[in-house]
N, C-alpha and C positions, 0 to 999 in steps of 0.2 A: 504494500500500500504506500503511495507516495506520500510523506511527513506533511508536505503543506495542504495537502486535501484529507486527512485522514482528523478526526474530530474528539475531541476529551463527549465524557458521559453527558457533558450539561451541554451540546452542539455545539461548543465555541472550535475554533481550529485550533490544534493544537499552539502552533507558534504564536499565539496569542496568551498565552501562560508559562512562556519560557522565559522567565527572571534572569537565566546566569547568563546571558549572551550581555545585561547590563551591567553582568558585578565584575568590572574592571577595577584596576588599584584607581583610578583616576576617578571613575565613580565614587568610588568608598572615599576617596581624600577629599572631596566634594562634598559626599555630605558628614564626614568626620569634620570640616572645618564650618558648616552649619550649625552642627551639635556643638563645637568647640565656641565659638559666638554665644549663642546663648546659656551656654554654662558657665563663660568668662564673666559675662555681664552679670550673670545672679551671682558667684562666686566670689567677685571682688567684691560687689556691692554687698554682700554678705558679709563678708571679713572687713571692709570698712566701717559698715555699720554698726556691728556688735563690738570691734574693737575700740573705734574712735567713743563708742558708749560704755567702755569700759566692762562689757559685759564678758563672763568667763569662757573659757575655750570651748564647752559642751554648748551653750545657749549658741555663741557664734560661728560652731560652726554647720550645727542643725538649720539657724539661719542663712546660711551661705547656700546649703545644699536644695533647701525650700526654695530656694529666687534662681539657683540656678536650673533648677525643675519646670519654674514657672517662667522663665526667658526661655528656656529650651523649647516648650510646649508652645507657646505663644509667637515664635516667630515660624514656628510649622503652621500653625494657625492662619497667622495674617498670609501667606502666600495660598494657602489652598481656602480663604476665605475669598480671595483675591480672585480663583480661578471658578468662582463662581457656585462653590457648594455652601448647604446650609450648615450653621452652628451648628448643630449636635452630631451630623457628621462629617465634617469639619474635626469637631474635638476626639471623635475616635479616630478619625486618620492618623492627626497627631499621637493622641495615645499609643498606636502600634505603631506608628515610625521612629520615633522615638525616646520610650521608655528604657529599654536596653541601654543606647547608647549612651545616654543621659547617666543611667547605676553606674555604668561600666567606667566613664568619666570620672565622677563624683567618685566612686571608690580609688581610681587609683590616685585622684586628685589629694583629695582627704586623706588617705594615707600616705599618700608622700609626705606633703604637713607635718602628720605625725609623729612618724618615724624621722622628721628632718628632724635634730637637735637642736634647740631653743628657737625653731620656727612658730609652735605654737604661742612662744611669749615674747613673740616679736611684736615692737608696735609700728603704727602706721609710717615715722619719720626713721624708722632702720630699714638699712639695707636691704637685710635678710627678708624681713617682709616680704617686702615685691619681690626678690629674687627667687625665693621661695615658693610663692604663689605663681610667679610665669612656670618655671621651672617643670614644677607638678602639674601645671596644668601640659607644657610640650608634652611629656611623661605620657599623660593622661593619653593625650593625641595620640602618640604613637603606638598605646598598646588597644585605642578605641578602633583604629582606622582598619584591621584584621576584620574585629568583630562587626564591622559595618559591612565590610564585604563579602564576611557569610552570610550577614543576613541578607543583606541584595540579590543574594545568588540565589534563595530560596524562595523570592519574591515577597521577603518580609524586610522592616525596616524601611527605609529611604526609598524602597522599589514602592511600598505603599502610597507614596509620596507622587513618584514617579506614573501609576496608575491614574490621577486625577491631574497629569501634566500641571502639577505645581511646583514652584524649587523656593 
């Protein structure tokens, strides 16, 4: 049977549900540096905020990882609000296109932090600080950009995305 006239169970043609022909590394660094945008913006603004308020390293940085969740989510939002679909699904796009990459972020983010020696009680006017926070965040990028392009290849994640031609 020839591939491109031979059909999945629900009549679609097949080549119409093959994800991995889009999961290129340049795919995956595309929308790893999406997810990396809105995890920056919630994440420093997170760590700015809870530190410049004095607040302890648990409150800020559960506050960092909250804003970075909701940048994350929200600039998938405005592009696939953009291409014309409604809120509610709109927000579950988002939800499966980027929940993964967002943890996956945020964990290796926050634990670089961590495990960095006196980054956690670094304040805003040291070094350490920003160098700290880029740093973990590159980090972050390069062990998130993998997991974006399995998921691409299996038509989940950013392919989600890709499905309602929004970026």
């Amino acid at each position: 049977m020839d591939h491109e006239t031979h059909t999945h169970q629900h009549g679609a043609p097949a080549h119409q549900h093959e994800a991995p022909a889009g999961a290129t590394w340049a795919v995956a660094v595309q929308a790893t540096l999406h997810c990396l945008t809105g995890c920056a913006i919630g994440e420093v603004l997170g760590m700015v905020i809870g530190t410049g308020l004095g607040w302890g390293n648990l409150a800020t940085t559960v506050l960092a990882i909250v804003l970075a969740f909701f940048f994350g989510y929200s600039l998938t939002l405005r592009g696939v609000l953009k291409a014309g679909m409604g809120f509610r699904a709109a927000l579950r796009v988002a939800l499966a296109a980027d929940t993964l990459s967002i943890a996956v972020m945020e964990l290796i983010d926050n634990g670089v932090i961590a495990l960095w020696p006196d980054a956690m009680d670094a304040e805003l006017v040291d070094l350490l600080f920003w160098a700290s926070l880029a740093i973990s965040l590159a980090i972050a990028f390069v062990v998130t950009v993998p997991v974006n392009k399995w998921m691409i290849g299996r038509g989940k994640g950013h392919a989600v995305v890709h499905q309602h031609h929004a970026h």
